[in-house]
C-alpha positions as a Markdown table, in Angstrom:
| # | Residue | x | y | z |
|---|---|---|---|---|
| 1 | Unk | -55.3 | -93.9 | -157.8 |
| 2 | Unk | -53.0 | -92.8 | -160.5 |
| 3 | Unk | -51.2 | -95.0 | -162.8 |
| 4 | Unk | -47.2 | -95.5 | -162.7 |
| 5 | Unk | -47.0 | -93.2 | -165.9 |
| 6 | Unk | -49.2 | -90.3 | -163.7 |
| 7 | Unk | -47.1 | -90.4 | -160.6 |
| 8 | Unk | -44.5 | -87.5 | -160.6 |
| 9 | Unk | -40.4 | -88.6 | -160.2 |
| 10 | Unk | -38.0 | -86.8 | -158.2 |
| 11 | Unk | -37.9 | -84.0 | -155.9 |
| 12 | Unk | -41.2 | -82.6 | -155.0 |
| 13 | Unk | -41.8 | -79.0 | -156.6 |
| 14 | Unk | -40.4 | -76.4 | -154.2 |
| 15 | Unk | -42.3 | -73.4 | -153.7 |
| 16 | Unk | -41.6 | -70.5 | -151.6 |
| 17 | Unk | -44.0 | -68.4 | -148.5 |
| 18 | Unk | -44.1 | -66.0 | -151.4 |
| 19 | Unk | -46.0 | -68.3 | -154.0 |
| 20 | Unk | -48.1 | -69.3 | -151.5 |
| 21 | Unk | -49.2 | -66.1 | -150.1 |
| 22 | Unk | -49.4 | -65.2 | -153.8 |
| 23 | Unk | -51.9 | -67.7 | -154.9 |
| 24 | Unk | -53.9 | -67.4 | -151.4 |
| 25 | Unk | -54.2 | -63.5 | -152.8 |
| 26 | Unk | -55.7 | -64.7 | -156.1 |
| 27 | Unk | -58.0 | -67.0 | -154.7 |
| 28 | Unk | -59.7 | -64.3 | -152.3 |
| 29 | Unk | -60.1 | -64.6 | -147.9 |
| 30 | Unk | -63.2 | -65.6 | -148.5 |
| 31 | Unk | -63.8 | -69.6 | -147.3 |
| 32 | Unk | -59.8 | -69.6 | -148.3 |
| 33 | Unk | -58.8 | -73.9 | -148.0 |
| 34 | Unk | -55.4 | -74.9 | -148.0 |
| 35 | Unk | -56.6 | -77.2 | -150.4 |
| 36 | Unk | -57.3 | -74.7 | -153.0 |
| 37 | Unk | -54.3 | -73.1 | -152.6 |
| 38 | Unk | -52.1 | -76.3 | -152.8 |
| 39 | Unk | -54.5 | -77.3 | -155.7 |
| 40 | Unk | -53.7 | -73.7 | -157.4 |
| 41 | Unk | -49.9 | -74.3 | -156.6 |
| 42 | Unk | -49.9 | -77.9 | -158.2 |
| 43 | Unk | -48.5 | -79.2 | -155.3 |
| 44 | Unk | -49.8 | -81.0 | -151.7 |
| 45 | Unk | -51.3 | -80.1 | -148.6 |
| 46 | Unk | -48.8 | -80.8 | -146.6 |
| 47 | Unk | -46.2 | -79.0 | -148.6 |
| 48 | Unk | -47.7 | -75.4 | -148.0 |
| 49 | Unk | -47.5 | -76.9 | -144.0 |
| 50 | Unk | -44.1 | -76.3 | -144.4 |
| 51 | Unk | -44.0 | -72.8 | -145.0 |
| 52 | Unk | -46.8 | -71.5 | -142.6 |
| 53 | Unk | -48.7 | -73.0 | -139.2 |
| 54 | Unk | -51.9 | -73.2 | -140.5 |
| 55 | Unk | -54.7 | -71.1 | -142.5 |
| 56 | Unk | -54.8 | -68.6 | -139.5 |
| 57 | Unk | -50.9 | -67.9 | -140.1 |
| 58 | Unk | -51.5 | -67.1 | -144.2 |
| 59 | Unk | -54.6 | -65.1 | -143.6 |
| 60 | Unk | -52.0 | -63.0 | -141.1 |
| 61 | Unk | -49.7 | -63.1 | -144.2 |
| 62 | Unk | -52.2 | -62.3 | -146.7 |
| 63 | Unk | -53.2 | -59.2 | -145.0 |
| 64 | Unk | -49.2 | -58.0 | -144.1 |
């Protein structure tokens, strides 16, 4: 659990489709996580479930 002095104030970071599809790219099709790409993005899972349905969805955008 992190510490008061770890936890981040504010608004949450915003990040665009763009960014995401972005670090998806980077990170390669291969056994891609939503996970990894929030991780690379610095921000949560459930924030990149705003932007796109699900992994099938950013594959689709990946290739596009």
């Amino acid at each position: 659990m992190a510490t008061p002095s770890q936890r981040r104030r504010g608004r949450p970071q915003r990040i665009s489709r763009d960014q995401i599809v972005t670090a998806a790219l980077e990170l390669g099709t291969e056994d891609l996580r939503m996970s990894e790409v929030a991780k690379a993005l610095d921000v949560g899972t459930a924030a990149l479930y705003n932007h796109v349905r699900d992994r099938d969805e950013l594959l689709a955008l990946m290739a596009a």
